[in-house]
C-alpha positions, 0 to 999 in steps of 0.5 A: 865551650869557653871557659867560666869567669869570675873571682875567687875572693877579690881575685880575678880569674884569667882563664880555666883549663881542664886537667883530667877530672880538675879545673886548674884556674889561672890567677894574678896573684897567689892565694892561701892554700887551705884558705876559705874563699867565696867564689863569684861567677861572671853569670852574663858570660856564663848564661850567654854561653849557656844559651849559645850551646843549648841553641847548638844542640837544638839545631843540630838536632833539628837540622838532622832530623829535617834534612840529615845534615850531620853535625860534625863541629862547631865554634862558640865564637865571641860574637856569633856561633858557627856549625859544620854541618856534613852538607856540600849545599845548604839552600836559603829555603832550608836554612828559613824552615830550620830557623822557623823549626828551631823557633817553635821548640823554643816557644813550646817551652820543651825541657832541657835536663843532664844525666850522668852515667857509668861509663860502662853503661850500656846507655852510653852507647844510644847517646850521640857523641864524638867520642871521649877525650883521652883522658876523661875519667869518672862518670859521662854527662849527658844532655836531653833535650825531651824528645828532641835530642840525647847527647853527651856533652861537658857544656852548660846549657839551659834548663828549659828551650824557653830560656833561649829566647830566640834563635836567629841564623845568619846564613851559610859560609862556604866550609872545608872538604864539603861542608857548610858552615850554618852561622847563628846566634841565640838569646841575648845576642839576638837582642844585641844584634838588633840593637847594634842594627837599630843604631847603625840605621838611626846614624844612615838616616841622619847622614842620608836624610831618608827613611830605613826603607830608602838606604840602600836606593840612596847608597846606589844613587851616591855610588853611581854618583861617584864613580860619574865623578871620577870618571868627569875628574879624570876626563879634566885632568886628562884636558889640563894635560894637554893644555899644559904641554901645549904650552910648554911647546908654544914656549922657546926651550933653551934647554931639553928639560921642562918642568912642572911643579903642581 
């Protein structure tokens, strides 16, 4: 997961590292050692990333238990959010029924809580994980989703599924070595694809003087249009070539070398 943002004092922070059990943050200028300082948080970066990796867990969770396709990483990326899944295939009709699944545990309001446990508690060992990193020490987090999913996790998440909002999967990327990459996004980002989508079909239906509906009948109509265009121009130039030498030939050459400058 990225990393938070915000300022400590009036100073920004660039970026946050982990280094063992601390957080080194990265900062412009030097700050006072000892000195008591109010820290900011950038809270739409944090919520943002908070929604993308609690909907993560959730169709992962689900995307096993319909289908048992195993997770095996993901990206939160800037603008969309991408999963491996251990799957060579997966089908647009898999891909519906999970996005539907995943939508409903949203809308039944289902809780998301952290535990923390001893790193030698037996607990430990019924929680999904990848491993820890090398260098981990103190206590393992753990995130529940209430009967839906147990995973050990160093992310920020939601409270309740409700605050995911909706989750939208965008479709499927051919992975490496047998995989499929699932692309989604979740919450705000829903809305600012929308949005983003919305404009974009305003602009179309100013330029092509029709309705949404009708876009995509008015674009073919202008490729074909186009390349009958091309091919007329081409058939001219081709005509004006030959007229052009026959000139040339009808005219006396005193010299070998003819030229035409256009």
């Amino acid at each position: 997961q990225p990393d938070d943002r915000g300022l400590i004092g009036d100073v920004p922070v660039l970026r946050v590292t982990r280094r063992g059990p601390e957080a080194v943050h990265f900062v412009p200028a030097p700050l006072e050692p000892g000195a008591e300082v109010l820290l900011s948080l950038d809270w739409e970066r944090r919520f943002d990333h908070m929604q993308q990796h609690s909907g993560q867990h959730l169709i992962s969770a689900i995307a096993e238990q319909m289908f048992g396709f195993k997770t095996t990483s993901w990206e939160l990326g800037r603008q969309r959010s991408v999963i491996e899944l251990d799957t060579p295939l997966v089908t647009a009709e898999q891909v519906e029924a999970l996005e539907k699944s995943v939508n409903e545990k949203i809308r039944d309001r289902v809780p998301v809580t952290v535990r923390e446990l001893a790193a030698d508690d037996p607990e430990v060992e019924t929680v999904k994980s990848r491993g820890l990193p090398d260098d981990h020490v103190g206590p393992v987090r753990v995130v529940d989703i209430k009967g839906i999913d147990s995973n050990m996790c160093c992310g920020t998440h939601v409270s309740n599924l409700s605050d995911l909002q909706v989750i939208k999967l965008l479709g499927m990327e051919k992975g490496k070595k047998n995989k499929t990459n699932l692309i989604f996004l979740a919450g705000n980002r829903v809305l600012k694809s929308i949005e983003q989508s919305h404009n974009t079909e305003k602009a179309l239906t100013s330029l092509l003087k029709n309705g949404p509906g009708e876009h995509v009948e008015a674009v073919k109509r202008l490729q074909s249009s186009v390349k009958l265009l091309q091919k007329n121009n081409l058939n001219l130039l081709r005509d004006i070539a030959v007229l052009i030498a026959r000139d040339f030939k009808s005219k006396p050459a005193p010299k070998q070398l003819f030229v035409l400058h256009r």
